[in-house]
N, CA, C and O atoms as a Maestro MAE file, in Angstrom:
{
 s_m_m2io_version
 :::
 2.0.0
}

f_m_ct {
 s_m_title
 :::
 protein
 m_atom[340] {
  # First column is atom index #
  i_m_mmod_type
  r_m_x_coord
  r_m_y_coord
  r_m_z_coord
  i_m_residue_number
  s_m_chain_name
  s_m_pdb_residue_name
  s_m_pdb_atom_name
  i_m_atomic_number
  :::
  1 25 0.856 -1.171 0.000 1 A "UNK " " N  " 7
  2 3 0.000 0.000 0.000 1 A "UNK " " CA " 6
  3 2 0.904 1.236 0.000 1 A "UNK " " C  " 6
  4 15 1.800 1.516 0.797 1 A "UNK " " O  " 8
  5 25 0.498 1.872 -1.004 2 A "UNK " " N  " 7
  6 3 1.397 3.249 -0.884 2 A "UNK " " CA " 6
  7 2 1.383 4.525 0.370 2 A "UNK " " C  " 6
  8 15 0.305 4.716 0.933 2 A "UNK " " O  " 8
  9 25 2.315 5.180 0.688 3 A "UNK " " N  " 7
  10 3 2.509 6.139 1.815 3 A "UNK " " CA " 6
  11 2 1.798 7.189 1.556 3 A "UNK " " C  " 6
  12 15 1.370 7.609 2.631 3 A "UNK " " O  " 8
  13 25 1.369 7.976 0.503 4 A "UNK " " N  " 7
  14 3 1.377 9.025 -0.275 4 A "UNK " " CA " 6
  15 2 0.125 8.460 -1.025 4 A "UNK " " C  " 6
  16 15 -0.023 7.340 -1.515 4 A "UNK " " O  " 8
  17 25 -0.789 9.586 -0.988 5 A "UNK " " N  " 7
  18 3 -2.342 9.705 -1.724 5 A "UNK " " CA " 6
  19 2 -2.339 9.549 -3.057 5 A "UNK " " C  " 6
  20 15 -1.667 10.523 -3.397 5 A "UNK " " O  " 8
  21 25 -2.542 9.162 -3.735 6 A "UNK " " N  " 7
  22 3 -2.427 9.371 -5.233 6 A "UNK " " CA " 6
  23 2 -2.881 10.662 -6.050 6 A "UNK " " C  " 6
  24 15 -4.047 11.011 -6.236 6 A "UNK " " O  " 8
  25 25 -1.814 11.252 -6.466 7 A "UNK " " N  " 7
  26 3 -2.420 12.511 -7.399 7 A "UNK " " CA " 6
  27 2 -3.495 12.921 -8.390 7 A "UNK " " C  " 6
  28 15 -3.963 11.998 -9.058 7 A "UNK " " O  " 8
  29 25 -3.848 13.827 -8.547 8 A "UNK " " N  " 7
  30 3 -5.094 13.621 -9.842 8 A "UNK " " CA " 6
  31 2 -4.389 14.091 -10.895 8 A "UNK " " C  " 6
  32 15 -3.187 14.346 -10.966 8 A "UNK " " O  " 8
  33 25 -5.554 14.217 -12.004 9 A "UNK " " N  " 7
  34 3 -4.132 13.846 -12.958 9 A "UNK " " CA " 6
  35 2 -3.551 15.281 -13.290 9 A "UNK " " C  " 6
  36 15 -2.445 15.456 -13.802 9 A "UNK " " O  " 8
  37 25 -4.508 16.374 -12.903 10 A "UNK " " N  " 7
  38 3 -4.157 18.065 -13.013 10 A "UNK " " CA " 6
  39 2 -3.037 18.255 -12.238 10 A "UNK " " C  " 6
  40 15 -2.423 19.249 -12.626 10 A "UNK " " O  " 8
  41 25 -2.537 17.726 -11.330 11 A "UNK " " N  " 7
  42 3 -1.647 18.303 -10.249 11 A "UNK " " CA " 6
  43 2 -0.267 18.375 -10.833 11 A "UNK " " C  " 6
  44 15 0.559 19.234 -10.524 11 A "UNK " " O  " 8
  45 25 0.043 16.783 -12.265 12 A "UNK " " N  " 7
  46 3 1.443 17.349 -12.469 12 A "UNK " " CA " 6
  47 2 0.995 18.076 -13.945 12 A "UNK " " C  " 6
  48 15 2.080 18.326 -14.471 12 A "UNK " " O  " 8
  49 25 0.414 18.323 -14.440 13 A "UNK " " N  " 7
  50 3 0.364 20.069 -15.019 13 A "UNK " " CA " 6
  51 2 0.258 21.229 -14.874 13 A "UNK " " C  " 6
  52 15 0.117 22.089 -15.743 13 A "UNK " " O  " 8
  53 25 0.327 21.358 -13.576 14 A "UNK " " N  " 7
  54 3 0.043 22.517 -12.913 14 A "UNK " " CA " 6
  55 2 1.026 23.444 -13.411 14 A "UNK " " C  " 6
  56 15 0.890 24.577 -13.873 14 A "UNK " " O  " 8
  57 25 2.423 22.465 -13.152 15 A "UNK " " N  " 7
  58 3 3.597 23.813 -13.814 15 A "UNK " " CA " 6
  59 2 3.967 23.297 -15.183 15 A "UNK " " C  " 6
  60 15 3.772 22.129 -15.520 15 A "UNK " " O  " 8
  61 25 4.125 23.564 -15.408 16 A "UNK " " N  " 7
  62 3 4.142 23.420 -17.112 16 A "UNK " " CA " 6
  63 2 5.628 23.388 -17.160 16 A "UNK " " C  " 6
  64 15 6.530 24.135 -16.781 16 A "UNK " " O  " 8
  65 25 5.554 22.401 -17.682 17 A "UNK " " N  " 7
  66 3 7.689 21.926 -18.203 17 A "UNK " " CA " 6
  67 2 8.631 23.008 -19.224 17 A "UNK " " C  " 6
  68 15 9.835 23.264 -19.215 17 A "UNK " " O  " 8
  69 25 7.199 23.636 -20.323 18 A "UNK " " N  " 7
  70 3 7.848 24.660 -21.170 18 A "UNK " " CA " 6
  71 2 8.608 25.636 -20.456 18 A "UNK " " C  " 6
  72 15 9.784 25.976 -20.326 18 A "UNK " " O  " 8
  73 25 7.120 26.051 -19.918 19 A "UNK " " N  " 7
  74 3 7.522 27.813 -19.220 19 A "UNK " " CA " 6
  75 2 8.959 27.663 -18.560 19 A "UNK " " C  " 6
  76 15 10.000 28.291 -18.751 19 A "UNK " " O  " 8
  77 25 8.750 26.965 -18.001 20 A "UNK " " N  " 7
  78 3 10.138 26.599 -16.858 20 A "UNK " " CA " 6
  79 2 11.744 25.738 -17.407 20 A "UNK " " C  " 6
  80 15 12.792 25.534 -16.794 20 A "UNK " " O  " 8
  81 25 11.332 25.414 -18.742 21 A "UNK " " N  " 7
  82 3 12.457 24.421 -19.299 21 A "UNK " " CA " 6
  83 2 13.174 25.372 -19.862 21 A "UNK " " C  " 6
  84 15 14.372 25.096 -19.922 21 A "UNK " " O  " 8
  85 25 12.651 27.121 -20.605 22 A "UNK " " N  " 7
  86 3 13.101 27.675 -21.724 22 A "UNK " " CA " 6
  87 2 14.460 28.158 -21.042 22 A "UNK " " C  " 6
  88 15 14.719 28.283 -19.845 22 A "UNK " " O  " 8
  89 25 15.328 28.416 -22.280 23 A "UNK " " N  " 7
  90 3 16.778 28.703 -21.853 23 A "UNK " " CA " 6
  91 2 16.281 30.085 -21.551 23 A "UNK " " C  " 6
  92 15 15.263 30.520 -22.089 23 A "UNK " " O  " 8
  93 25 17.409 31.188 -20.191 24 A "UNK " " N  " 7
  94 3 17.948 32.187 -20.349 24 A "UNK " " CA " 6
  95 2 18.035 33.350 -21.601 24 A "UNK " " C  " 6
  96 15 19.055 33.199 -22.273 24 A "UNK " " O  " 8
  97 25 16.996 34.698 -22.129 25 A "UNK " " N  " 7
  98 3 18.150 35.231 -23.138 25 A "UNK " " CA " 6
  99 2 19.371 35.708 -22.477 25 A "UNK " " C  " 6
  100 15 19.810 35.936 -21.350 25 A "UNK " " O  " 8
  101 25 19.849 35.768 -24.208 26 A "UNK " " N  " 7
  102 3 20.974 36.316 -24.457 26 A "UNK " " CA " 6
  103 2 20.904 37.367 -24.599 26 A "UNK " " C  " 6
  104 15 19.983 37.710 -25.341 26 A "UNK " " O  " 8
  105 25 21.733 38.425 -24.046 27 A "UNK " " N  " 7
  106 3 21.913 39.581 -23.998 27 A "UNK " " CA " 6
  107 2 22.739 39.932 -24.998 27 A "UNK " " C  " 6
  108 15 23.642 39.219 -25.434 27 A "UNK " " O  " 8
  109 25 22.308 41.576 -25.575 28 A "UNK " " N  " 7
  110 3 22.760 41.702 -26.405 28 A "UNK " " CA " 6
  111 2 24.389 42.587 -26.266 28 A "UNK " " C  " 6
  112 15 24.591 43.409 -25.372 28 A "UNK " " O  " 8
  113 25 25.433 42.221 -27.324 29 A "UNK " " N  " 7
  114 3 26.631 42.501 -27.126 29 A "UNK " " CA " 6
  115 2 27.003 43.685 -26.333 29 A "UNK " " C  " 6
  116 15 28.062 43.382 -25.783 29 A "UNK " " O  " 8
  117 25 26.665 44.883 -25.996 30 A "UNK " " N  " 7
  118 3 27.124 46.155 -25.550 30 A "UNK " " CA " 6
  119 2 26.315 46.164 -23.826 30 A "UNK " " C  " 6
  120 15 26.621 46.909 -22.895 30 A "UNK " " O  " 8
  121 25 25.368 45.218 -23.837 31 A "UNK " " N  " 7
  122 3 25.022 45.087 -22.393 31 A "UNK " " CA " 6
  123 2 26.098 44.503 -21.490 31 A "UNK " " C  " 6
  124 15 26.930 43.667 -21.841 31 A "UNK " " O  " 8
  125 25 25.956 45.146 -20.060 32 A "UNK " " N  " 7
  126 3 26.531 45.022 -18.928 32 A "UNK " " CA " 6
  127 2 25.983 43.288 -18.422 32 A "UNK " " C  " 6
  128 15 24.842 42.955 -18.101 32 A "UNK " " O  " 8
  129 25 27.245 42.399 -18.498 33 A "UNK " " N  " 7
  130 3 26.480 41.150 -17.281 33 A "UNK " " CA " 6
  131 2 27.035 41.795 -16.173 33 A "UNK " " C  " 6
  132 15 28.066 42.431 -15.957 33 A "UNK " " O  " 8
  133 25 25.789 41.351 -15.359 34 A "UNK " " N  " 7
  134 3 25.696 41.272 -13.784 34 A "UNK " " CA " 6
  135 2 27.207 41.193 -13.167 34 A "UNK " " C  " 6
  136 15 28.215 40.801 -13.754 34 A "UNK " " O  " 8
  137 25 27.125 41.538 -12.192 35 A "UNK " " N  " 7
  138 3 28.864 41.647 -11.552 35 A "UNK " " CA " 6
  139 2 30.016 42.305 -12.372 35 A "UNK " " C  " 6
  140 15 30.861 42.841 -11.655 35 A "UNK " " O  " 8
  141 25 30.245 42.385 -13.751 36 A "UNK " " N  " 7
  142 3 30.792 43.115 -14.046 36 A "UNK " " CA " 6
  143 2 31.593 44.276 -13.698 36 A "UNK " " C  " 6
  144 15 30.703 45.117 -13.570 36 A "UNK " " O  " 8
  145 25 32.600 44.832 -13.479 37 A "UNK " " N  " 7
  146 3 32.754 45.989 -13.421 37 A "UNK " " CA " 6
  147 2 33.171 47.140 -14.718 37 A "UNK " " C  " 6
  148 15 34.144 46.849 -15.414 37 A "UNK " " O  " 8
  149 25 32.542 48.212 -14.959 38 A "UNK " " N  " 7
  150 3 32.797 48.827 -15.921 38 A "UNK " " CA " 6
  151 2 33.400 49.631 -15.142 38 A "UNK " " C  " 6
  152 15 33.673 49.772 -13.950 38 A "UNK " " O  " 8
  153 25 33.633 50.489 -16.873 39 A "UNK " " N  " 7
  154 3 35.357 51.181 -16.975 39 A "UNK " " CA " 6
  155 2 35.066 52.330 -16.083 39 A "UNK " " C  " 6
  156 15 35.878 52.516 -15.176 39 A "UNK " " O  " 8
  157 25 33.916 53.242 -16.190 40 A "UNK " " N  " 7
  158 3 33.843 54.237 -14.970 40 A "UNK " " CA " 6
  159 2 33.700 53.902 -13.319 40 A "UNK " " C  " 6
  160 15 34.068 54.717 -12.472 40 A "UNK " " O  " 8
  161 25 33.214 52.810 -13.037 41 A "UNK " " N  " 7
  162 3 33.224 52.421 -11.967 41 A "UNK " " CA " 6
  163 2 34.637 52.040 -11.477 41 A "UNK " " C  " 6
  164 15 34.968 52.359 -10.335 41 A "UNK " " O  " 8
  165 25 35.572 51.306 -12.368 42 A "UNK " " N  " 7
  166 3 36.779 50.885 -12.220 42 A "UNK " " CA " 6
  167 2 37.795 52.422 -11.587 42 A "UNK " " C  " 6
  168 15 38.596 52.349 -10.655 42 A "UNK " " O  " 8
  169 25 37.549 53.432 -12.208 43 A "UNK " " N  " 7
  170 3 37.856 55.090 -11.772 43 A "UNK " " CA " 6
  171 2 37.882 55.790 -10.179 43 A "UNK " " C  " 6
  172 15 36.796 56.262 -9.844 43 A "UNK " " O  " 8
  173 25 39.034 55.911 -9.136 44 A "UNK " " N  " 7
  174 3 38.800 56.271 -8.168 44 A "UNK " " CA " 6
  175 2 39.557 57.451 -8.288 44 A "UNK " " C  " 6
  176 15 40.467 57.686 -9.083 44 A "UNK " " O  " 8
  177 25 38.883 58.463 -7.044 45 A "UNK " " N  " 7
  178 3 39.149 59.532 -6.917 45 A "UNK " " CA " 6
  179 2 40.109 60.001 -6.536 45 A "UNK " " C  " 6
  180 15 39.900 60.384 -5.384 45 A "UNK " " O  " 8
  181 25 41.265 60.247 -6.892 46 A "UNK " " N  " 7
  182 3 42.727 60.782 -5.895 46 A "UNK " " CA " 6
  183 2 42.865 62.436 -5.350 46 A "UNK " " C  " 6
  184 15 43.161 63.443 -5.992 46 A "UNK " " O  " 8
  185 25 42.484 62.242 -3.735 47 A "UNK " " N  " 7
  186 3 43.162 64.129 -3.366 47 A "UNK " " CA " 6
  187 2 44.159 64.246 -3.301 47 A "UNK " " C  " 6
  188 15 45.018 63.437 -2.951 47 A "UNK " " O  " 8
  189 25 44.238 65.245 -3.617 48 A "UNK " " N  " 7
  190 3 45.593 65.942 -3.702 48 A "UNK " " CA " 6
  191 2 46.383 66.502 -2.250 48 A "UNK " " C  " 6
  192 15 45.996 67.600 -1.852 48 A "UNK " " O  " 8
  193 25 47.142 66.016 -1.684 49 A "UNK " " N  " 7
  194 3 46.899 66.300 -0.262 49 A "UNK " " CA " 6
  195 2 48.413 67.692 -0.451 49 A "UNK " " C  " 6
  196 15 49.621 67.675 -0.689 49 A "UNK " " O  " 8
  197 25 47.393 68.663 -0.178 50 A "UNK " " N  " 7
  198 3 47.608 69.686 0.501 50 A "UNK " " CA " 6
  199 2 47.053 70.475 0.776 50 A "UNK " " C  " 6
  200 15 45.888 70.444 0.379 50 A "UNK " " O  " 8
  201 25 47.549 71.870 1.746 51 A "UNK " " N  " 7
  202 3 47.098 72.591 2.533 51 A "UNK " " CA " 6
  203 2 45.408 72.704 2.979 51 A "UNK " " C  " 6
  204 15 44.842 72.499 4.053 51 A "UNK " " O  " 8
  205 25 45.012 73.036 1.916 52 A "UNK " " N  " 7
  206 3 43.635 73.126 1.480 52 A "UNK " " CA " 6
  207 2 42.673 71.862 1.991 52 A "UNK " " C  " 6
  208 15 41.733 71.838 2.785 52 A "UNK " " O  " 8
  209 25 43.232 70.951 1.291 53 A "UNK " " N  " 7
  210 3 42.183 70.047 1.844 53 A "UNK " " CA " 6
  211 2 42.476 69.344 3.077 53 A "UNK " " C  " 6
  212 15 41.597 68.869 3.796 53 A "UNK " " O  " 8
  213 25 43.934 69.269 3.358 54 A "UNK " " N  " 7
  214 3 43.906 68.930 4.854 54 A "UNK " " CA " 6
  215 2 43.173 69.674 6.072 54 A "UNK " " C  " 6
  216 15 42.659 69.200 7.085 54 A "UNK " " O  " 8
  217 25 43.317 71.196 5.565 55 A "UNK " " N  " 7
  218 3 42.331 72.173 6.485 55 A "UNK " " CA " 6
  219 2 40.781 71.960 6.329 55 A "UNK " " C  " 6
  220 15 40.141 72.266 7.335 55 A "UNK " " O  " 8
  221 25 40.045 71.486 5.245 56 A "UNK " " N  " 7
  222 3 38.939 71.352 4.849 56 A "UNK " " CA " 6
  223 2 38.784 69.934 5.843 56 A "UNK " " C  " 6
  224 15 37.781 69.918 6.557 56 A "UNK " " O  " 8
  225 25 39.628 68.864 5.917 57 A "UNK " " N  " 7
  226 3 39.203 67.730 6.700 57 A "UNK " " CA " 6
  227 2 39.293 67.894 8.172 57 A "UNK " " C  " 6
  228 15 38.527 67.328 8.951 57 A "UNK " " O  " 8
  229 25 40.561 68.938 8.637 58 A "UNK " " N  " 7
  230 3 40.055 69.109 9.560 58 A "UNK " " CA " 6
  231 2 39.033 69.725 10.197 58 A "UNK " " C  " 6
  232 15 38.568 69.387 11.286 58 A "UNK " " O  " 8
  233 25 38.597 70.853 9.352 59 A "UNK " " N  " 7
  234 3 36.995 71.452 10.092 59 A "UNK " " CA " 6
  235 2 36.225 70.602 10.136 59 A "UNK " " C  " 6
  236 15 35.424 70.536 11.068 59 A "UNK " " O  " 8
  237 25 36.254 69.553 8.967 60 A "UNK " " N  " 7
  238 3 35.122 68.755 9.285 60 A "UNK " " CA " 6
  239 2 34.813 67.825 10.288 60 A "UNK " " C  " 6
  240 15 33.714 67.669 10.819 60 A "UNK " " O  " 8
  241 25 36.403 66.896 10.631 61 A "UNK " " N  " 7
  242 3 36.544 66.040 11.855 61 A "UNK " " CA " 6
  243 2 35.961 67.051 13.039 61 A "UNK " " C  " 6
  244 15 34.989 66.699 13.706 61 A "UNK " " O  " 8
  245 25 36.661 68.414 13.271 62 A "UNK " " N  " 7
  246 3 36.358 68.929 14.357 62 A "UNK " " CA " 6
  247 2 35.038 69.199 14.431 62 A "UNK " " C  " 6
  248 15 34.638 69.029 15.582 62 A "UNK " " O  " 8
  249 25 34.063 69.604 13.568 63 A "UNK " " N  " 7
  250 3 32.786 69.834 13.755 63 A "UNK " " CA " 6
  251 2 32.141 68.443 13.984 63 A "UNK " " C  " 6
  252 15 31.376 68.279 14.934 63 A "UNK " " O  " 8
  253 25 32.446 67.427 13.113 64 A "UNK " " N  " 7
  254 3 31.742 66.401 13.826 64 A "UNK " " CA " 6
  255 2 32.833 66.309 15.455 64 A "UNK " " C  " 6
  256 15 32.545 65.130 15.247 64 A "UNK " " O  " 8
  257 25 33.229 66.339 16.035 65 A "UNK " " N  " 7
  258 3 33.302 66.052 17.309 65 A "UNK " " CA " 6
  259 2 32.594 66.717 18.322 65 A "UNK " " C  " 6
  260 15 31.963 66.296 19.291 65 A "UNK " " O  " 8
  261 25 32.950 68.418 17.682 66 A "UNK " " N  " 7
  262 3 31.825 69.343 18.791 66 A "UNK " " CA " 6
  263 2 30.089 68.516 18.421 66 A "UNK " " C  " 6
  264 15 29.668 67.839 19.360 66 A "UNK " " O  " 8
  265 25 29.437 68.561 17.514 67 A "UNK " " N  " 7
  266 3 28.362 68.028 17.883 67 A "UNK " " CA " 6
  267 2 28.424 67.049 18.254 67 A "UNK " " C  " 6
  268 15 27.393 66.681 18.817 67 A "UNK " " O  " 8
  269 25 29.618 65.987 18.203 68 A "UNK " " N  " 7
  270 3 29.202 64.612 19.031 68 A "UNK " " CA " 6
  271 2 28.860 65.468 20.792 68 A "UNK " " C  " 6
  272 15 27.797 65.764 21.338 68 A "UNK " " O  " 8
  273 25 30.047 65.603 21.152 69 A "UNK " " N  " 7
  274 3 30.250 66.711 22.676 69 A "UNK " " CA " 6
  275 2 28.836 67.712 22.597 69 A "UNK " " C  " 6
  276 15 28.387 67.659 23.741 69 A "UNK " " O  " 8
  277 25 28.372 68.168 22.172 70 A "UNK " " N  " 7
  278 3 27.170 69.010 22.004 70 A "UNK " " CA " 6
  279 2 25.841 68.427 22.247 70 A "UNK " " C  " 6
  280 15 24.933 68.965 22.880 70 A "UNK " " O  " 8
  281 25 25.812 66.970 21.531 71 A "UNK " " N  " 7
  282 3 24.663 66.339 21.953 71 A "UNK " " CA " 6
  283 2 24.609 65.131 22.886 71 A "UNK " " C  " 6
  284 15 23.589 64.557 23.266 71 A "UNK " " O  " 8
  285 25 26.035 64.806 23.229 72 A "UNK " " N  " 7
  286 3 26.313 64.413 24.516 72 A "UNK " " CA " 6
  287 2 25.915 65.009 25.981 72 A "UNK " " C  " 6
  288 15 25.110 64.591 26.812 72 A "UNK " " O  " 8
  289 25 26.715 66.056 25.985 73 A "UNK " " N  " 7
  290 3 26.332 66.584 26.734 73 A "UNK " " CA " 6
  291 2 24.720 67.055 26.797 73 A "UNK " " C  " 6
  292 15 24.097 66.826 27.833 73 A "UNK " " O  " 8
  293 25 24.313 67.466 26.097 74 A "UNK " " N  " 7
  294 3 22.908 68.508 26.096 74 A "UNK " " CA " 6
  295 2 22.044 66.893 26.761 74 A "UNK " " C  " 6
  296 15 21.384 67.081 27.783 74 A "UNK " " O  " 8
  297 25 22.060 65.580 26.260 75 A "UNK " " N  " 7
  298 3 21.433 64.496 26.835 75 A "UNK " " CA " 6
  299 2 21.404 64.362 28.127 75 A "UNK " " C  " 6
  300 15 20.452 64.170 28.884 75 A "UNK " " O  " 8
  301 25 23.280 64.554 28.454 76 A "UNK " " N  " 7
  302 3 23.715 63.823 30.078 76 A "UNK " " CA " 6
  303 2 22.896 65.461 30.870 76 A "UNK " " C  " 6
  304 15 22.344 65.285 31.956 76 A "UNK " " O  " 8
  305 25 22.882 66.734 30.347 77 A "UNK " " N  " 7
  306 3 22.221 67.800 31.475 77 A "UNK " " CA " 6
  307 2 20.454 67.469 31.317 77 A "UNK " " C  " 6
  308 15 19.695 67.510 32.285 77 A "UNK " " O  " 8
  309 25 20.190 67.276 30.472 78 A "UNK " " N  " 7
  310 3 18.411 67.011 30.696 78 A "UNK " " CA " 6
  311 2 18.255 66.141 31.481 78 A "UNK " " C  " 6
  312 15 17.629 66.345 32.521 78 A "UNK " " O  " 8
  313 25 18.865 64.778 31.134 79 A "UNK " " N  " 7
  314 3 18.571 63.380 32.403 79 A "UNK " " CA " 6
  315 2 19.073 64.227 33.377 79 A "UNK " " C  " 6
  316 15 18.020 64.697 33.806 79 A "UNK " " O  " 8
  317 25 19.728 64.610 33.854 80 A "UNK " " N  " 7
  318 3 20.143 65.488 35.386 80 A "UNK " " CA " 6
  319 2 19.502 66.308 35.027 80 A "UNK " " C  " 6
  320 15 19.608 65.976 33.846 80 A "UNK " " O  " 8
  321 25 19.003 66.985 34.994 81 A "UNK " " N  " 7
  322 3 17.056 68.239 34.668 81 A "UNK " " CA " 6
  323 2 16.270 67.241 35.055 81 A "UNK " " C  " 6
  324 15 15.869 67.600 36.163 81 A "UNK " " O  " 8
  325 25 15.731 66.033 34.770 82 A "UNK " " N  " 7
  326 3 14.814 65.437 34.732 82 A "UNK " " CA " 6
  327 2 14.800 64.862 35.659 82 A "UNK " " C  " 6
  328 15 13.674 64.698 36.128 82 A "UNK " " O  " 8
  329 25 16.115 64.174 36.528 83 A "UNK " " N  " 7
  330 3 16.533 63.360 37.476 83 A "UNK " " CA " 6
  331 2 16.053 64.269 39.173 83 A "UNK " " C  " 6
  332 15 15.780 63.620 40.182 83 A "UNK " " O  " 8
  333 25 16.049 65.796 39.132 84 A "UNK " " N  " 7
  334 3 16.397 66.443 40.100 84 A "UNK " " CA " 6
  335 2 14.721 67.400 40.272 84 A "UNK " " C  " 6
  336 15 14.433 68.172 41.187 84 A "UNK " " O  " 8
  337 25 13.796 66.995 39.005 85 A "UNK " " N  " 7
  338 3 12.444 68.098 39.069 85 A "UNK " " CA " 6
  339 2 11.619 66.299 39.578 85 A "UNK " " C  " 6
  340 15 10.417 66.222 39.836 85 A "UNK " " O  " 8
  :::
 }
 m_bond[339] {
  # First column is bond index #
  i_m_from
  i_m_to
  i_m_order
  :::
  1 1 2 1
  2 2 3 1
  3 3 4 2
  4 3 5 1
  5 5 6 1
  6 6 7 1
  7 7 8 2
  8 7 9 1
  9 9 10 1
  10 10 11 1
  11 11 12 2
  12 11 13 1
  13 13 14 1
  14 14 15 1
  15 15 16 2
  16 15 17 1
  17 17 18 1
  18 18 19 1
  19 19 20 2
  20 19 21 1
  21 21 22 1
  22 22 23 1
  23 23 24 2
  24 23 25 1
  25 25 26 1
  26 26 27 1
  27 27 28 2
  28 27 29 1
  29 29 30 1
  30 30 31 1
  31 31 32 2
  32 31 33 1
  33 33 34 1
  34 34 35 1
  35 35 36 2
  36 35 37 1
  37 37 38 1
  38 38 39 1
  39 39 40 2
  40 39 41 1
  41 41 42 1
  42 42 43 1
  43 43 44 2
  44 43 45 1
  45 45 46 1
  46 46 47 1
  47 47 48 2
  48 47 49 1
  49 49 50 1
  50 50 51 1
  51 51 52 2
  52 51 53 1
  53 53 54 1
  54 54 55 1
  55 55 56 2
  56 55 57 1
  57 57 58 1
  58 58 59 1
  59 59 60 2
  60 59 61 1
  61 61 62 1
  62 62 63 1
  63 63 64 2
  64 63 65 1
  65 65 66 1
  66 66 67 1
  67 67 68 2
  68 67 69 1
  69 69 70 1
  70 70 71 1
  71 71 72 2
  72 71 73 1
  73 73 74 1
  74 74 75 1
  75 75 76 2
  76 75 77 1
  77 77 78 1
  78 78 79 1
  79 79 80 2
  80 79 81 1
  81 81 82 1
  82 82 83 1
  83 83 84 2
  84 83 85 1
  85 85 86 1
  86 86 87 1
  87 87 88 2
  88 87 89 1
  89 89 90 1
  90 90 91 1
  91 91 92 2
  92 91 93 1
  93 93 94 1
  94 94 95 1
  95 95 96 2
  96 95 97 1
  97 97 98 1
  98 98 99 1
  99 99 100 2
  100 99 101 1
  101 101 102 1
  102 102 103 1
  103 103 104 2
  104 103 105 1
  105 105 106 1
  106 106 107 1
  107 107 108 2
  108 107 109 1
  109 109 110 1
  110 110 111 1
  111 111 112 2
  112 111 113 1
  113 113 114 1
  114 114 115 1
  115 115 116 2
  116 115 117 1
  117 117 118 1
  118 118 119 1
  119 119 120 2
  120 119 121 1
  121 121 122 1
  122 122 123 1
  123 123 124 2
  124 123 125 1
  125 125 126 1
  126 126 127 1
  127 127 128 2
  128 127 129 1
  129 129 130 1
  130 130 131 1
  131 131 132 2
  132 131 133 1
  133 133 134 1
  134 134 135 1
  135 135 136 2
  136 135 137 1
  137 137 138 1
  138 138 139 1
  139 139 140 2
  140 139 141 1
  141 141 142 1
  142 142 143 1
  143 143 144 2
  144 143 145 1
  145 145 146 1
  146 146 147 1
  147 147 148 2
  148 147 149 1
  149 149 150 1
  150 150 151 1
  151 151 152 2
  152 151 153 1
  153 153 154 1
  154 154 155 1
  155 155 156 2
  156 155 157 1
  157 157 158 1
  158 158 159 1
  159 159 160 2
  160 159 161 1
  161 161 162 1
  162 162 163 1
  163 163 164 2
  164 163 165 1
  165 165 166 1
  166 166 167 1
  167 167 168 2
  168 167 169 1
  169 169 170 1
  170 170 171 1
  171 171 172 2
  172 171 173 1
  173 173 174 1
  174 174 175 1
  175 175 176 2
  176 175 177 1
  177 177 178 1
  178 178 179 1
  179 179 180 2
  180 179 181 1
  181 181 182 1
  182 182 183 1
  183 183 184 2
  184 183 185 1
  185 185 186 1
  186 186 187 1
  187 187 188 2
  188 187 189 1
  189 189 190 1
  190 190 191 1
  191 191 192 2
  192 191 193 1
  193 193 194 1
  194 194 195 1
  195 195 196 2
  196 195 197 1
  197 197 198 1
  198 198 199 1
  199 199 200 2
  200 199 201 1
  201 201 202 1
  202 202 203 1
  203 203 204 2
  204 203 205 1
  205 205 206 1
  206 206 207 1
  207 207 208 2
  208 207 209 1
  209 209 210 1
  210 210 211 1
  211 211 212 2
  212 211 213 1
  213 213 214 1
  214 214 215 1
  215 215 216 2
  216 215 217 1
  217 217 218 1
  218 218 219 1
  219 219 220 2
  220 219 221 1
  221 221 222 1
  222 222 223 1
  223 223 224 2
  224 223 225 1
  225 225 226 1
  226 226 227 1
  227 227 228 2
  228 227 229 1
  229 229 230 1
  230 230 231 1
  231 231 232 2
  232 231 233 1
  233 233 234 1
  234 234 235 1
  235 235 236 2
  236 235 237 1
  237 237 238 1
  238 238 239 1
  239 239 240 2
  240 239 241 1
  241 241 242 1
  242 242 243 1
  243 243 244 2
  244 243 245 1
  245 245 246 1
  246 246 247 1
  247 247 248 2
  248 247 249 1
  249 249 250 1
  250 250 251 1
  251 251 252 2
  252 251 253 1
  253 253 254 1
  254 254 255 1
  255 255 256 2
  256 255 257 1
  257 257 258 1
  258 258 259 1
  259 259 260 2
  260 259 261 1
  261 261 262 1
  262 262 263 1
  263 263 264 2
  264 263 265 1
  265 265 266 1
  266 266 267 1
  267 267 268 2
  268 267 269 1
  269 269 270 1
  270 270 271 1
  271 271 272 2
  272 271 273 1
  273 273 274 1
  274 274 275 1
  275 275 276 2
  276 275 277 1
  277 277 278 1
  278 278 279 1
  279 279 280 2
  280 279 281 1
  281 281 282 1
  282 282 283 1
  283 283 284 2
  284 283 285 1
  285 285 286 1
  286 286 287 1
  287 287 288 2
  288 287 289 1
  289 289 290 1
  290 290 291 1
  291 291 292 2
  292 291 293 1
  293 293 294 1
  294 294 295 1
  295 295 296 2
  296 295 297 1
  297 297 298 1
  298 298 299 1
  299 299 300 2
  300 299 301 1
  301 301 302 1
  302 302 303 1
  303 303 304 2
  304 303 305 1
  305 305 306 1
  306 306 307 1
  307 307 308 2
  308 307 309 1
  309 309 310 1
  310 310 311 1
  311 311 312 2
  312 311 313 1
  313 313 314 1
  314 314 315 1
  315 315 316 2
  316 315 317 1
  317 317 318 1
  318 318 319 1
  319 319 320 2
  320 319 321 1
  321 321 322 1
  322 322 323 1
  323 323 324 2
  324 323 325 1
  325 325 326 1
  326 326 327 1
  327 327 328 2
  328 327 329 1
  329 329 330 1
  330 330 331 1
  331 331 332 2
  332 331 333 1
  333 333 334 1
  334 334 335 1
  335 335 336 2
  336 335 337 1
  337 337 338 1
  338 338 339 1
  339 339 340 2
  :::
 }
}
């Protein structure tokens, strides 16, 4: 006696062997395959390190630190505001 119900006979047509058998297209010659890297992407940016932009990176490090310190702090005095009302 079998384990397993017997199928009707719609169930193995349900997926159809075509739809699912057909090859992949082919893409046409000047298209990008997947993963690829093209030639502008392959292109990185080189600074030029002087004066200028070393001063430009540092305002920026330093401004991000004061607002780190800025909204550090402004947190740690409200919980102590909040801690003491």
């Amino acid at each position: 006696m079998p384990a397993t119900a017997p199928q009707a006979p719609q169930a193995r047509s349900y997926f159809p062997a075509p739809t699912y058998g057909r090859h992949a297209p082919t893409l046409p010659p000047n298209e990008p395959v997947p993963g690829e890297t093209e030639e502008w992407e392959a292109v990185t940016a080189v600074r030029p390190d002087t004066p200028h932009v070393r001063a430009l990176r540092f305002v920026s490090t330093a401004g991000d630190l004061l607002a780190a310190l800025v909204l550090i702090g402004g947190g740690m005095s409200l919980i102590g505001l909040a801690s003491h009302l």
